[in-house]
C-alpha positions as CSV (number, residue, x, y, z in Angstrom):
1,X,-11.3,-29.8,17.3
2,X,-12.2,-30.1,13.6
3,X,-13.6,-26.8,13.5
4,X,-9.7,-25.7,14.4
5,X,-8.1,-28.2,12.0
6,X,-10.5,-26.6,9.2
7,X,-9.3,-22.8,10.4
8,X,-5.9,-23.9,10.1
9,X,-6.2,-25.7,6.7
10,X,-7.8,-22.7,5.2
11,X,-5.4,-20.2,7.1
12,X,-2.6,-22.6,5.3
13,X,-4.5,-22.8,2.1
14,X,-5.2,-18.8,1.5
15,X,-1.1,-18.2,2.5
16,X,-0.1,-20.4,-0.3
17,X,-2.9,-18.9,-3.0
18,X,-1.6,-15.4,-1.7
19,X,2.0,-16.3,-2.3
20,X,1.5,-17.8,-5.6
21,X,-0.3,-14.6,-6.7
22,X,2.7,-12.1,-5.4
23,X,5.0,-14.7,-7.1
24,X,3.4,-14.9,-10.6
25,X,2.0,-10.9,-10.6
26,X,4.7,-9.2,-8.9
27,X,3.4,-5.7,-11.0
28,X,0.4,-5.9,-8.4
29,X,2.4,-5.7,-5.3
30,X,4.9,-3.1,-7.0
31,X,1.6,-0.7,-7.7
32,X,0.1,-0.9,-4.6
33,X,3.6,-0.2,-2.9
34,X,3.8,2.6,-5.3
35,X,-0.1,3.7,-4.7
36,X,0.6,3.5,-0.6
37,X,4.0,5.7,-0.9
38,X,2.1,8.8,-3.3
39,X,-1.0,8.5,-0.6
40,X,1.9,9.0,2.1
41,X,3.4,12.2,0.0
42,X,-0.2,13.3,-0.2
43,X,-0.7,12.9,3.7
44,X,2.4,14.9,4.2
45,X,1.6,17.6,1.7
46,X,-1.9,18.2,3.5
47,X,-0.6,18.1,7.0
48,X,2.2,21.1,6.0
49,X,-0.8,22.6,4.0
50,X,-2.9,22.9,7.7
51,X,0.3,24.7,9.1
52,X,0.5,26.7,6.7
53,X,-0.3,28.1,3.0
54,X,1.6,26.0,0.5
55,X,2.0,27.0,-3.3
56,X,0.4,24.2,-5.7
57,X,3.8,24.0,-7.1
58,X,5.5,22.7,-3.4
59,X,2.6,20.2,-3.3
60,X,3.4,19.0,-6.9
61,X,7.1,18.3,-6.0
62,X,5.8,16.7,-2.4
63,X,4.2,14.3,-4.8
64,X,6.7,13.6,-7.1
65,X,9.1,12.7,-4.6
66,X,6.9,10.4,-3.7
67,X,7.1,8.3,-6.9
């Protein structure tokens, strides 16, 4: 039982540190958003680049759409 009450406290203890650190540097979880959408446009760019041959240009605006 105190092996589970210990889990829980740290499980509680980690969810508030993790909130407190989105709270006070919002920047960090707007970058990795940001970071997580170009690697998306990226993922989509190579897939339609296996289908078939795509100019550097269409790749360039599959990116910046991303952002």
């Amino acid at each position: 039982m105190k092996t589970a009450k210990k889990a829980d406290d740290l499980k509680t203890a980690v969810k508030a540190a993790l909130i407190e650190v989105l709270d006070e540097r919002q920047d960090l979880l707007f970058q990795a958003v940001r970071e997580a959408m170009e690697d998306i446009g990226l993922a989509h760019a190579m897939d339609e680049a296996d289908r078939k041959t795509v100019g550097r240009d269409k790749i360039d605006r599959l990116l910046k759409r991303g952002r």
